[in-house]
RODO-2510 file (C-alpha; in nm, 4 decimals, decimal comma):
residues 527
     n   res          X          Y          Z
     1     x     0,4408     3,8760    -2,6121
     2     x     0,5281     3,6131    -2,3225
     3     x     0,5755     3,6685    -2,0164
     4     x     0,9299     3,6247    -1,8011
     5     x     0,7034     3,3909    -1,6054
     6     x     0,6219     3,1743    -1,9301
     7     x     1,0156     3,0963    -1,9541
     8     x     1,0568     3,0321    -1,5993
     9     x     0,7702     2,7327    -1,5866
    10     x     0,8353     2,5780    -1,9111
    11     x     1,2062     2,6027    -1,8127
    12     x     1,1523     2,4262    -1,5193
    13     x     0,8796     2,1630    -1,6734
    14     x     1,1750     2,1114    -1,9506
    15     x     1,4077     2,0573    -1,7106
    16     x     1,2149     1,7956    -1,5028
    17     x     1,1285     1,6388    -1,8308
    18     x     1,4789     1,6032    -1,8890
    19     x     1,5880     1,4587    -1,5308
    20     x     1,3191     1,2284    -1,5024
    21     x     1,3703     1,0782    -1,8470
    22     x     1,7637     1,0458    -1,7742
    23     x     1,6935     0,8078    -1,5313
    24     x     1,3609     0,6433    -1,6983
    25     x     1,5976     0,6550    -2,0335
    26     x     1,8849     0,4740    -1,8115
    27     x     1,6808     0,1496    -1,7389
    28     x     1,7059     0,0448    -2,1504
    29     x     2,0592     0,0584    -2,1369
    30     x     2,0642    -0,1973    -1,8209
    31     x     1,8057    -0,3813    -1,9509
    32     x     2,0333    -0,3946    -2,3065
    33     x     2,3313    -0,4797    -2,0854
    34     x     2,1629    -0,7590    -1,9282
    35     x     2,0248    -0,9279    -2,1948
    36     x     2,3729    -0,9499    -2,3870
    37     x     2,5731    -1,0972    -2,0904
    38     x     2,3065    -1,2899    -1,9058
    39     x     2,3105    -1,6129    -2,0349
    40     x     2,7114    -1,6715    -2,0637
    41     x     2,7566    -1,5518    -1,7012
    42     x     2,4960    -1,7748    -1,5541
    43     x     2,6282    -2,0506    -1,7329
    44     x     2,9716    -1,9644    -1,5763
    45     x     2,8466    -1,9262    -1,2711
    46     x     2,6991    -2,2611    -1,3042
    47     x     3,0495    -2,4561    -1,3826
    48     x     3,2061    -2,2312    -1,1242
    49     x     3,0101    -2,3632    -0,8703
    50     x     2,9475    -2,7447    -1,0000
    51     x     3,3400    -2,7739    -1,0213
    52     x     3,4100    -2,6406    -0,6922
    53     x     3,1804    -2,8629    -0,5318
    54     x     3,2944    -3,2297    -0,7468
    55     x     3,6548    -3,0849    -0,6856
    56     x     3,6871    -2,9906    -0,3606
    57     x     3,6684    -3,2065    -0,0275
    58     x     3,4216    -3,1452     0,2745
    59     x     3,7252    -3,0533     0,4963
    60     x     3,9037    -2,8134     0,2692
    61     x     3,5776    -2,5981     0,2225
    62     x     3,6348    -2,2643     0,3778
    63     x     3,4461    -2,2058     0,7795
    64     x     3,1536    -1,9600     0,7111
    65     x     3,0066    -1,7599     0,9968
    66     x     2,6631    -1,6774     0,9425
    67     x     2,5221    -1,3606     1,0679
    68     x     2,1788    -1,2684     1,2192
    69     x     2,1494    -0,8811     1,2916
    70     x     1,8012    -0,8538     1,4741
    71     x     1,6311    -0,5560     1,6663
    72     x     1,2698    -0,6752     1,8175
    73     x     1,1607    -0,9301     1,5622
    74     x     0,9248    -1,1484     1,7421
    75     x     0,7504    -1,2463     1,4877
    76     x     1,0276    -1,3845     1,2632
    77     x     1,3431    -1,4326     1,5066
    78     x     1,2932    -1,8007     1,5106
    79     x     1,2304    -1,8614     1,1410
    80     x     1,5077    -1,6821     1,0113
    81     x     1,7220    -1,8367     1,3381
    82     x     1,6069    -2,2257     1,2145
    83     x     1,6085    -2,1398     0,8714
    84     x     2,0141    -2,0534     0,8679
    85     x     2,0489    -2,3516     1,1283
    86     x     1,8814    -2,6098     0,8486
    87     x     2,1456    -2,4780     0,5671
    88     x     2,4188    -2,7702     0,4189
    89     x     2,7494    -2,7123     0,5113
    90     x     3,0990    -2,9159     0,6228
    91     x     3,0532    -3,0358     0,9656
    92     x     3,2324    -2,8314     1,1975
    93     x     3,2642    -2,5271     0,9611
    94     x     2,9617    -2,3294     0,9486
    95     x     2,9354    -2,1140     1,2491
    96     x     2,6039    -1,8495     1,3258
    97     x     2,5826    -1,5343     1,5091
    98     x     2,2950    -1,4347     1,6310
    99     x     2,3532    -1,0371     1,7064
   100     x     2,0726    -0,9407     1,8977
   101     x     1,9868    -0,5699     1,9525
   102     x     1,6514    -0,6462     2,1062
   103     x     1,4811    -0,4845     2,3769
   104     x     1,1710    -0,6486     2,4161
   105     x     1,0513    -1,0580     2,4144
   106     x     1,2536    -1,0932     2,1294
   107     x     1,5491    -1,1812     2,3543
   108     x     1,3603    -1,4574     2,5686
   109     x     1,2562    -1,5874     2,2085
   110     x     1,6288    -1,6063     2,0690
   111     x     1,7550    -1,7553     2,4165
   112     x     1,5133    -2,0442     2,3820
   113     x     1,5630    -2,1148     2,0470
   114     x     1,9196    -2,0991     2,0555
   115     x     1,9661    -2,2993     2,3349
   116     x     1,7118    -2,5948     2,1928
   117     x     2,0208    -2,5670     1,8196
   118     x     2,3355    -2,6099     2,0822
   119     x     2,2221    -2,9403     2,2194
   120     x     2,1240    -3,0352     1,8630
   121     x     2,5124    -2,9714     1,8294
   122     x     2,4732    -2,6186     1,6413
   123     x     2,7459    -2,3709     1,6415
   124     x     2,5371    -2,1039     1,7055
   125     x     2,5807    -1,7683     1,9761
   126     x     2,4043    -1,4907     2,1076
   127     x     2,6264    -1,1726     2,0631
   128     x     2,4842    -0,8991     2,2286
   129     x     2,5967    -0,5174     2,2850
   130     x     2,5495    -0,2607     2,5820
   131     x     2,4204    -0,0010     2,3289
   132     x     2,2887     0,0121     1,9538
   133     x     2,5877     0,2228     1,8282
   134     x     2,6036     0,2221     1,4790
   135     x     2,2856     0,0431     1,4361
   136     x     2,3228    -0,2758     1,1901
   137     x     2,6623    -0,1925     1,0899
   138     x     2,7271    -0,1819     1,4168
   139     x     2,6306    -0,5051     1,5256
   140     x     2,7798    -0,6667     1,2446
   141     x     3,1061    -0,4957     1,3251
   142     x     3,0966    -0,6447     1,6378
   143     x     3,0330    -1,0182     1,5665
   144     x     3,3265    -1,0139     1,3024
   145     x     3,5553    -0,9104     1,6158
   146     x     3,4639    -1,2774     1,7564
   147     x     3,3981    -1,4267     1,4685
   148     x     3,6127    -1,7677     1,3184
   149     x     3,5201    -1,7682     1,0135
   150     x     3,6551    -1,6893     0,6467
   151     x     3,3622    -1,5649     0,4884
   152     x     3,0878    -1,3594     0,6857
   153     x     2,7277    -1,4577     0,5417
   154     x     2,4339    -1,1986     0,6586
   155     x     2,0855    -1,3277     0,6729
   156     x     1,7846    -1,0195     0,7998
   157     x     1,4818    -1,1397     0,9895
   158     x     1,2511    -1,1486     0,6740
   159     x     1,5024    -1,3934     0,5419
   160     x     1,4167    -1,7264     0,4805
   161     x     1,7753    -1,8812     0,2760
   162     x     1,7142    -2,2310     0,1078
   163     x     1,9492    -2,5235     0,2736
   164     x     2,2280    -2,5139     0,0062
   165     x     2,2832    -2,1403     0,0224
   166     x     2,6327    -2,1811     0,1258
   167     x     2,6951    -2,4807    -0,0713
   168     x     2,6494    -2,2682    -0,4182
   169     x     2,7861    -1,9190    -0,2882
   170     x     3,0498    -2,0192    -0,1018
   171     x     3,2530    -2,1350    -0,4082
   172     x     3,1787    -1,8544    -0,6249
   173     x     3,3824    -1,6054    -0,3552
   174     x     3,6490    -1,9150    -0,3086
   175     x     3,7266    -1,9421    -0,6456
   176     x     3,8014    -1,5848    -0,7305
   177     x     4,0512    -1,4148    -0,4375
   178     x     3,9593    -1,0713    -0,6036
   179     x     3,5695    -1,1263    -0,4871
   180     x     3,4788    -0,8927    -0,2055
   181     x     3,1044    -1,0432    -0,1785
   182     x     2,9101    -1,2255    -0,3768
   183     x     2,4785    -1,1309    -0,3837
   184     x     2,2311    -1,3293    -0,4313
   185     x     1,8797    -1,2063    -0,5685
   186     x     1,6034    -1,1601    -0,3329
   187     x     1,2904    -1,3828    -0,3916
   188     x     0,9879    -1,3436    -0,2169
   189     x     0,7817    -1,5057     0,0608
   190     x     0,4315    -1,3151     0,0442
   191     x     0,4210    -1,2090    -0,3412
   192     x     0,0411    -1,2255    -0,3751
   193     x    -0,0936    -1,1029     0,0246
   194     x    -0,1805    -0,7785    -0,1350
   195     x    -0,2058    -0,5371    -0,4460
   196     x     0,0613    -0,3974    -0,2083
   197     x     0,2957    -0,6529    -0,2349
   198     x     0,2534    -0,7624    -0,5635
   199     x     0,3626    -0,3920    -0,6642
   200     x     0,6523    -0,4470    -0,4546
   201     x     0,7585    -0,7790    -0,5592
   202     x     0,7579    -0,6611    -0,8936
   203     x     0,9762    -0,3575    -0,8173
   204     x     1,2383    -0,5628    -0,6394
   205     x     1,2218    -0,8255    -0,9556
   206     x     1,3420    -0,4954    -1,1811
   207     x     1,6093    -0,4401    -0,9289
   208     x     1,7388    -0,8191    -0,9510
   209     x     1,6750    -0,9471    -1,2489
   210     x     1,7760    -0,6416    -1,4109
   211     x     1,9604    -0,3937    -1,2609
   212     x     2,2092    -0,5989    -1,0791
   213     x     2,2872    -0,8187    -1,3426
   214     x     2,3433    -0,5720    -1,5379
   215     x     2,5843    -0,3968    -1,3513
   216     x     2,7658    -0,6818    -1,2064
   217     x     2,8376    -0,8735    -1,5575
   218     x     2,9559    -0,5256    -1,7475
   219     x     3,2572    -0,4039    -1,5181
   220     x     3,0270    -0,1233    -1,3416
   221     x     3,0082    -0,0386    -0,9545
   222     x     2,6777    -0,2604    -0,8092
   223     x     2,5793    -0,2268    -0,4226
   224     x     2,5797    -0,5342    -0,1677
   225     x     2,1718    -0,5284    -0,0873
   226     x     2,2651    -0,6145     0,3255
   227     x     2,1478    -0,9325     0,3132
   228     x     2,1003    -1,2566     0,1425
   229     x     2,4909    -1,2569     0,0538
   230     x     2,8224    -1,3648     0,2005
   231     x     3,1472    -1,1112     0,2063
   232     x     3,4776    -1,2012     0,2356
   233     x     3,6002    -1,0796     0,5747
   234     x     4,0063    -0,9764     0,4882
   235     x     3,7904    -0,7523     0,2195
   236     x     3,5976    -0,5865     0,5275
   237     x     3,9310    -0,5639     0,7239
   238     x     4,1048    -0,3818     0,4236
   239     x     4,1875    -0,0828     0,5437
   240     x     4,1778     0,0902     0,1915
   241     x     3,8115    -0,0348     0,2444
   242     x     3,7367     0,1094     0,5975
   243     x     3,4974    -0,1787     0,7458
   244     x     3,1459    -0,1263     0,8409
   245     x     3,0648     0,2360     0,8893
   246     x     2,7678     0,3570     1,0506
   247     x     2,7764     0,7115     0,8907
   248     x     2,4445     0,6542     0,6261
   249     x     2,1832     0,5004     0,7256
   250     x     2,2471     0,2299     0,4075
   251     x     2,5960     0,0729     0,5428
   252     x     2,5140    -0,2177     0,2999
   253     x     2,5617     0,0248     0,0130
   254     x     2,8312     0,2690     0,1514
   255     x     3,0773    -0,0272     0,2346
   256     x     3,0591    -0,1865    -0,0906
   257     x     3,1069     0,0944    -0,2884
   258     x     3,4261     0,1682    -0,0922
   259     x     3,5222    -0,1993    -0,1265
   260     x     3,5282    -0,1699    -0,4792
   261     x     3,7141     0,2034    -0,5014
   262     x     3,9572    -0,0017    -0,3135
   263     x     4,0156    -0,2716    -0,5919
   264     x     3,7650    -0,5373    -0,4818
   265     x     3,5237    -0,7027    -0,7516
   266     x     3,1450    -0,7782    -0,6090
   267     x     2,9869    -1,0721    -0,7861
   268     x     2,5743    -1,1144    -0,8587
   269     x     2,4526    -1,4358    -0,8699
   270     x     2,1015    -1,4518    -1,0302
   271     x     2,0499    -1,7739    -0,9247
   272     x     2,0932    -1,7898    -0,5510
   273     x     1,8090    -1,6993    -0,4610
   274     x     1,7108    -1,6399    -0,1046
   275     x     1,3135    -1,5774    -0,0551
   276     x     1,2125    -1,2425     0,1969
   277     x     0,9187    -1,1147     0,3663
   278     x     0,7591    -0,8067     0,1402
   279     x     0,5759    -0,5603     0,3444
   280     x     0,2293    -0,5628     0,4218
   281     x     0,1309    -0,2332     0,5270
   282     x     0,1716     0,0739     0,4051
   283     x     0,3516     0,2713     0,6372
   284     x     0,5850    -0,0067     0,7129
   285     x     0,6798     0,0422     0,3424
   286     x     0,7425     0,4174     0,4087
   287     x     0,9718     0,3321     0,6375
   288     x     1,1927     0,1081     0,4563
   289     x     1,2064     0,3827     0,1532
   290     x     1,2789     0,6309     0,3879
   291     x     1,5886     0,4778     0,4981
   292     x     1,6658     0,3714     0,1659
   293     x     1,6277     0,6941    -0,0014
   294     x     1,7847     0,8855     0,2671
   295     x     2,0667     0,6575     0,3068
   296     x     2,1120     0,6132    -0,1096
   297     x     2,1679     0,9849    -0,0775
   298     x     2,3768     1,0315     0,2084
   299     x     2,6076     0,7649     0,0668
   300     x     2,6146     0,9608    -0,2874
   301     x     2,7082     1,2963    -0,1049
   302     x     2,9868     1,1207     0,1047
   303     x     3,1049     0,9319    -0,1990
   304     x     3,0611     1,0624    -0,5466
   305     x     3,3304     1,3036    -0,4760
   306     x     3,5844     1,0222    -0,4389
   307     x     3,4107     0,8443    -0,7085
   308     x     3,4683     1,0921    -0,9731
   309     x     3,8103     1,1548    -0,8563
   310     x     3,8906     0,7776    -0,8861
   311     x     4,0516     0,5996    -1,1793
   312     x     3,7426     0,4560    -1,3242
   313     x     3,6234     0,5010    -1,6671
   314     x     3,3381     0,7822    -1,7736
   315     x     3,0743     0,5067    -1,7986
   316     x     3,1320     0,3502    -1,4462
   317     x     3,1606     0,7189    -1,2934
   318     x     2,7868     0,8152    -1,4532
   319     x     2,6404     0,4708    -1,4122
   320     x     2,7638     0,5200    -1,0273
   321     x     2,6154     0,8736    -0,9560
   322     x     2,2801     0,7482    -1,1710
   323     x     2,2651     0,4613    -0,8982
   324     x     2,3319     0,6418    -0,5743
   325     x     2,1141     0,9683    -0,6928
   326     x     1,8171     0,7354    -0,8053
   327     x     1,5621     0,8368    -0,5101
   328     x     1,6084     1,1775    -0,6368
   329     x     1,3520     1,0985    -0,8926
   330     x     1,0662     1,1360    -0,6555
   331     x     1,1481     1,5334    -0,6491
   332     x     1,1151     1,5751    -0,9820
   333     x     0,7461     1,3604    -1,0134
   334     x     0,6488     1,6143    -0,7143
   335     x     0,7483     1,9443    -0,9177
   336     x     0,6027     1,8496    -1,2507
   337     x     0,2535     1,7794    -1,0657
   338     x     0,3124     2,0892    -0,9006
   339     x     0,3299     2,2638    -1,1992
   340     x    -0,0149     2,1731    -1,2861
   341     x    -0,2038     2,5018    -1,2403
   342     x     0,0528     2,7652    -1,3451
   343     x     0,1213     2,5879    -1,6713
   344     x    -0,2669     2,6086    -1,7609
   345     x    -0,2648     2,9382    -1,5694
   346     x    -0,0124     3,1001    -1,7558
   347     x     0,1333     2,9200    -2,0440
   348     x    -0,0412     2,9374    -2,3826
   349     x     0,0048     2,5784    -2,5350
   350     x     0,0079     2,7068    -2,8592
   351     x     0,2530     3,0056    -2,8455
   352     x     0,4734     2,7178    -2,7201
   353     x     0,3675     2,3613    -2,9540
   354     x     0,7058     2,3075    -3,0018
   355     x     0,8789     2,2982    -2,6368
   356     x     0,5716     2,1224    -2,5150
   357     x     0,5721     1,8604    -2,7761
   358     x     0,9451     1,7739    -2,6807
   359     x     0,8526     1,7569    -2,3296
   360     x     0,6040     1,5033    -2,3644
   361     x     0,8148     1,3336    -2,5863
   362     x     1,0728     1,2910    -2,3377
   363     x     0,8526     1,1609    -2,0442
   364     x     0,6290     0,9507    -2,2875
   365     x     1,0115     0,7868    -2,3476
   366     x     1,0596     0,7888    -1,9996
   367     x     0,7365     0,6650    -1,8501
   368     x     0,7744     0,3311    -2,0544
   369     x     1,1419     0,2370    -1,9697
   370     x     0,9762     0,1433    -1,6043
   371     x     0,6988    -0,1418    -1,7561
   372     x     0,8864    -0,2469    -1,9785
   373     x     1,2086    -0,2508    -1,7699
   374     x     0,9733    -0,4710    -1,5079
   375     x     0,7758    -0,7102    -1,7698
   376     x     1,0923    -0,8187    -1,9335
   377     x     1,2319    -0,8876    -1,5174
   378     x     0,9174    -1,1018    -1,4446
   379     x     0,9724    -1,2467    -1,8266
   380     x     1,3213    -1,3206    -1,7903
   381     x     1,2500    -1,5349    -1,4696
   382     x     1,0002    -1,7500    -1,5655
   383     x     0,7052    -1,6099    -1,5367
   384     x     0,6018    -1,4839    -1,8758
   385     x     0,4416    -1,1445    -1,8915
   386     x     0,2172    -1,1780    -1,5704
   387     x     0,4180    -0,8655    -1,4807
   388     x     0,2297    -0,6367    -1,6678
   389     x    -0,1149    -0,6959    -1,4893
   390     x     0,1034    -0,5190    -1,2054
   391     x     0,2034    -0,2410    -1,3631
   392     x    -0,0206    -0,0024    -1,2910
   393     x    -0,0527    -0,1091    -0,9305
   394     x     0,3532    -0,0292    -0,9320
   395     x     0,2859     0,2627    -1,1215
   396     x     0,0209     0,3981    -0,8615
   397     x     0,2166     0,2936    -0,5357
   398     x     0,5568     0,4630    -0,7133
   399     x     0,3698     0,7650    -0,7828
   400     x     0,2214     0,8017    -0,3890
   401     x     0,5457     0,7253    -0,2219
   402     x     0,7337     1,0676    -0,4028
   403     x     0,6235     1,2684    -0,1180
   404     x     0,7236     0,9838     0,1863
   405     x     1,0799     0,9826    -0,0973
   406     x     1,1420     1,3321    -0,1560
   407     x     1,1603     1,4101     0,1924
   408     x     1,3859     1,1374     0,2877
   409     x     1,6333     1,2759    -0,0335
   410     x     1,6624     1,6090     0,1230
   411     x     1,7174     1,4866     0,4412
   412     x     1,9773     1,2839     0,3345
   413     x     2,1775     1,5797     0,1591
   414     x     2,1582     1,7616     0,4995
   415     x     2,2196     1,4895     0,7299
   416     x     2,4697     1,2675     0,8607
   417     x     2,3261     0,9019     0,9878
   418     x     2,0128     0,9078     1,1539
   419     x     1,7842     0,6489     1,3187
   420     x     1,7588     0,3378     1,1640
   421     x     1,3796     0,2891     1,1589
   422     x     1,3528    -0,0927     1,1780
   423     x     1,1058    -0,2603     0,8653
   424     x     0,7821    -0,4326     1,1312
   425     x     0,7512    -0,7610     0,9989
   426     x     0,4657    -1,0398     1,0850
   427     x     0,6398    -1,3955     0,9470
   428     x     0,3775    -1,3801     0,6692
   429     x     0,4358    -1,6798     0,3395
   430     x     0,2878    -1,7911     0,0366
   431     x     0,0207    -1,9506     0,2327
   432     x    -0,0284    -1,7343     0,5408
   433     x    -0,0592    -1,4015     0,5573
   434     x    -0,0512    -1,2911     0,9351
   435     x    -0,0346    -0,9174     1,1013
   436     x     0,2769    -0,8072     1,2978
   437     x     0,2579    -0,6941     1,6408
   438     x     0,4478    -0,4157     1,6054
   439     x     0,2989    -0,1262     1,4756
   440     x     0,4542     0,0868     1,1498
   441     x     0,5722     0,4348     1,2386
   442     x     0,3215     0,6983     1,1778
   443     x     0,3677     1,0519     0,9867
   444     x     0,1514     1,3337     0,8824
   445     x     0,2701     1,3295     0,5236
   446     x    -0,0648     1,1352     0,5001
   447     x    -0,2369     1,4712     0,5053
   448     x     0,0213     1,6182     0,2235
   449     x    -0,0216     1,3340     0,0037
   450     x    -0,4127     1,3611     0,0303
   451     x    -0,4003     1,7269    -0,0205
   452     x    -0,1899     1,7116    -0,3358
   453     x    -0,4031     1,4276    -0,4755
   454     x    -0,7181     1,6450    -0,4449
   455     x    -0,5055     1,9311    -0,6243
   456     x    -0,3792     1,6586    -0,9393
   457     x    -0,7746     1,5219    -0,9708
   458     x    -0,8953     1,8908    -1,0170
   459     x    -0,6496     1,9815    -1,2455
   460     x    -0,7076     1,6535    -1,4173
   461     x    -1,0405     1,7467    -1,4646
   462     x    -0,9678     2,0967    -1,5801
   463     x    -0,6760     1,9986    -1,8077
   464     x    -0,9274     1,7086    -1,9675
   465     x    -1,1986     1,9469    -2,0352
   466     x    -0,9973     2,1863    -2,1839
   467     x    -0,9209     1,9039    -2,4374
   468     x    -0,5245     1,8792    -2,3137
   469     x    -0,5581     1,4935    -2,2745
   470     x    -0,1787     1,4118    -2,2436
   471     x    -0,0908     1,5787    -1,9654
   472     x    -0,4603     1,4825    -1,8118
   473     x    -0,3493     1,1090    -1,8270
   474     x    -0,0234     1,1918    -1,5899
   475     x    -0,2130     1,3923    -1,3310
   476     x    -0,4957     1,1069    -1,3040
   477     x    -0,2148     0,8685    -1,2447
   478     x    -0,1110     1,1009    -0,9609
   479     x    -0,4017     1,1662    -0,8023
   480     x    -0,4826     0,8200    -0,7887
   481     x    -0,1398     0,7842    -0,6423
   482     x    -0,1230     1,0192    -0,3792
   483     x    -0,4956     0,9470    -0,2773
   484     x    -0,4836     0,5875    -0,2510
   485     x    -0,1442     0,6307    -0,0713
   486     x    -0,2399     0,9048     0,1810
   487     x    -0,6081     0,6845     0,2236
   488     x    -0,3905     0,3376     0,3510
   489     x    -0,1425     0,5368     0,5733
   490     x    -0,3853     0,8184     0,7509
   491     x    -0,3667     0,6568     1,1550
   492     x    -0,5961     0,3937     1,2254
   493     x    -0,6840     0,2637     1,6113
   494     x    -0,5569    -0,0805     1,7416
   495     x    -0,3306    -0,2200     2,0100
   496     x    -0,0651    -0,4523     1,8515
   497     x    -0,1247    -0,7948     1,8141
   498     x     0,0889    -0,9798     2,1112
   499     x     0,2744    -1,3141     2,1634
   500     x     0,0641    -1,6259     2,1481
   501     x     0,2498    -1,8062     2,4631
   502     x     0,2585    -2,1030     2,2750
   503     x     0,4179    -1,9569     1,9848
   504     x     0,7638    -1,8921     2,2280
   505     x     0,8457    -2,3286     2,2094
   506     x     0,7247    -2,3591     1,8425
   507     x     1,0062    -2,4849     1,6325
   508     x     1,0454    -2,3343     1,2704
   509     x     1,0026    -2,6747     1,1635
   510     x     0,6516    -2,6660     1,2072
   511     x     0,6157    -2,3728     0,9200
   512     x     0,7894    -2,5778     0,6966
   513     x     0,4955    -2,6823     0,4671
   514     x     0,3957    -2,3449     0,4048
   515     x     0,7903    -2,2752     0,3064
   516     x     0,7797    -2,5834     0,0506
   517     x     0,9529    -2,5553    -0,2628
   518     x     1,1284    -2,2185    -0,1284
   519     x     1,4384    -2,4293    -0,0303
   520     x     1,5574    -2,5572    -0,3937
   521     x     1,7552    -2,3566    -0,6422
   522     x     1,5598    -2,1164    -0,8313
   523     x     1,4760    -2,1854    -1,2188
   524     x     1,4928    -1,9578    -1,4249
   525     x     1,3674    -1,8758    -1,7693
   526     x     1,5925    -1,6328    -2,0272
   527     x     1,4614    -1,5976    -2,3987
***
């Protein structure tokens, strides 16, 4: 006869099943949406912005004020700062913030540079605050209060946009007054520094290549990413929208959710791309999940209420709550390898075939959606199906980071803001891979994640010998996870790399041969 305790863990291994295939089963239907709108919407996109630009004269085109939130970035405040100066626009109508936050050398850095682009004739400005209230959305509140121009684009300090940035996405938002913001899709810098970011750049391909599309082209809610696109400031002003909000520590995500529960359309544009720096450590990578899994979350808890209360349809309510309750994921990978010992402990495989079949069923579904979602990403943008040699490196690095993720998601249902733990980056390219001089927060999940690594490799070994193979496979995947994870983030000795003194006068001009071919529209391939 079986035990209450039987029920209870396959109840609970059932029910992970079940959540973690909802969102693995999720990713076919984007990646079905996307394929059957793709190629009509680019092409739009394509006469949309071709027209606009035969059709409409320098000195009617719209003034664009370009924004640069930065918080000590020494090592890429005068790349991103040259980069946005270099970009094609009317004379006389492209204006740039720089809103500087900084408390250390970044500030002597942005002074110099800026001062070198105003007697080039630049319209560029420091704006600076007294505190860091509100964080980003804070600074970028307080540039648009001195701002002149129509449309606000916002550039990070990884950012590296390509000269005629504003000359394609400026007439996509001028030539539909319903556009709140237009995104473009991140490319990336340092794709092949590491396994690290190879994993990553793969990931973020998924997200726009996919995902975005997806959403953007089939009437459903998509997210402004909080950079590497250009808003339309009366949108941010709306009061039904509520302006920047520092609330969640993801204000890109929060405000354009509320933009479009107030009536305003976001548009994706595959095609503008704008190239970033992917991080090159480990822990610096915890911290940017962090804040995007505890911000994803606190924005779902202060929105999905409204959300589901709004006049949307059923499909753009569940694709919504799907999207902002995403990170939760990482809870359910950590229960299921949890469950490890008491389900060879306790449960008799045989008494119950049948509900463990139909588990493994499900995640066997589930497990897929990811490669496949990511392949057909890398595919549909050119680059064949040199995705899947990554797959298990995203696979590995997805599987460590549940315990870094999981904690962030339960933060975020208890908390309100929080600190906004800044990304370190080094100004690392396709050619030159360099270490930043600021050094990644440090945690002691390290010791968790090598603790529950050790746990999944013995009961790998224990489940394999006791001929249960299928669930064997999924616990070697997470031991080698959460080992290699906790391995590359456990402390390690070294003062931070400081300022080369020369470095302060070097113009961003002379990094331009390792940017080649970044600049240009991006090409890409759809079957």
């Amino acid at each position: 006869m079986r035990s209450p305790t039987d029920y209870v863990i396959i109840g609970l291994f059932l029910t992970c099943s079940i959540m973690l295939a909802m969102y693995g089963l999720h990713l076919y239907l984007l990646v079905f949406l996307f394929r059957r709108r793709s190629t009509r919407q680019i092409a739009e996109q394509r006469a949309t912005i071709e027209r606009y630009q035969r059709e409409v004269p320098d000195e009617q085109w719209p003034i664009v004020t370009s924004q640069l939130p930065l918080y000590n970035e020494a090592d890429v405040a005068i790349r991103v700062i040259e980069a946005v100066a270099r970009m094609e626009y009317p004379a006389g109508r492209h204006e740039i913030q720089v809103l500087d936050d900084s408390t250390d050398e970044t500030r002597a850095l942005v002074d110099r540079v800026v001062r070198r682009l105003q007697l080039r004739g630049v319209d560029i400005h420091v704006v600076r605050r007294e505190n860091r209230e509100g964080f980003k959305a804070g600074a970028l509140a307080e540039g648009l209060k001195v701002c002149r121009g129509e449309f606000a684009a916002v550039f990070d300090a990884d950012f590296i946009p390509p000269t005629d940035f504003l000359r394609r996405a400026v007439p996509l938002l001028a030539s539909d007054t319903n556009l709140a913001c237009v995104q473009g899709r991140w490319a990336h810098l340092n794709p092949n520094e590491s396994w690290l970011t190879r994993a990553q750049a793969l990931g973020i391909d998924g997200h726009f290549a996919i995902e975005q599309g997806a959403r953007a082209w089939n009437g459903l809610l998509m997210n402004f990413n909080g950079t590497a696109g250009m808003w339309r400031i009366a949108a941010i002003h709306d009061p039904a929208t509520g302006g920047w909000q520092g609330d969640t520590l993801t204000e890109d995500l929060d405000l354009s959710y509320r933009a479009q529960l107030a009536g305003w359309g976001i548009a994706y544009c595959l095609e503008l791309a704008c190239p970033a720096e992917l991080p090159g450590h480990i822990n610096a990578l915890k911290s940017q999940q962090r804040r995007w899994a505890k911000g994803s979350i606190q924005v779902a808890v202060k929105l999905l209420p409204t959300i589901w209360r709004a006049p949307l349809t059923l499909g753009q309510k569940l694709e919504a709550t799907l999207h902002l309750t995403h990170y939760s994921i990482a809870f359910w990978m950590v229960i299921v390898a949890v469950l490890a010992r008491p389900m060879i402990g306790t449960v008799d495989p045989a008494g119950l075939y049948h509900w463990f079949i139909a588990g493994w069923a499900i995640i066997f579904a589930s497990a897929i959606a990811p490669p496949l979602c990511y392949g057909y990403a890398r595919y549909s943008l050119g680059g064949g199906f040199s995705g899947l040699r990554t797959i298990p490196c995203l696979m590995m690095l997805g599987t460590g980071l549940c315990v870094n993720n999981m904690i962030a998601v339960f933060q975020g249902l208890f908390q309100r803001g929080g600190v906004f733990e800044r990304t370190p980056k080094s100004g690392s390219t396709i050619k030159t891979a360099t270490k930043s001089r600021y050094n990644p927060l440090h945690s002691r999940l390290w010791y968790i994640e090598m603790v529950l690594g050790a746990y999944c490799l013995a009961y790998w070994a224990i489940y394999f010998m006791a001929g249960r193979v299928a669930f064997s496979v999924f616990l070697a995947i997470y031991a080698l996870g959460f080992l290699t994870v906790g391995w590359l983030s456990r402390p390690q000795a070294g003062p931070p790399r400081r300022l080369a003194a020369e470095a302060i006068d070097t113009p961003a001009t002379a990094m331009e041969p390792a940017l080649a071919g970044l600049a240009g529209p991006a090409t890409v391939g759809h079957p």
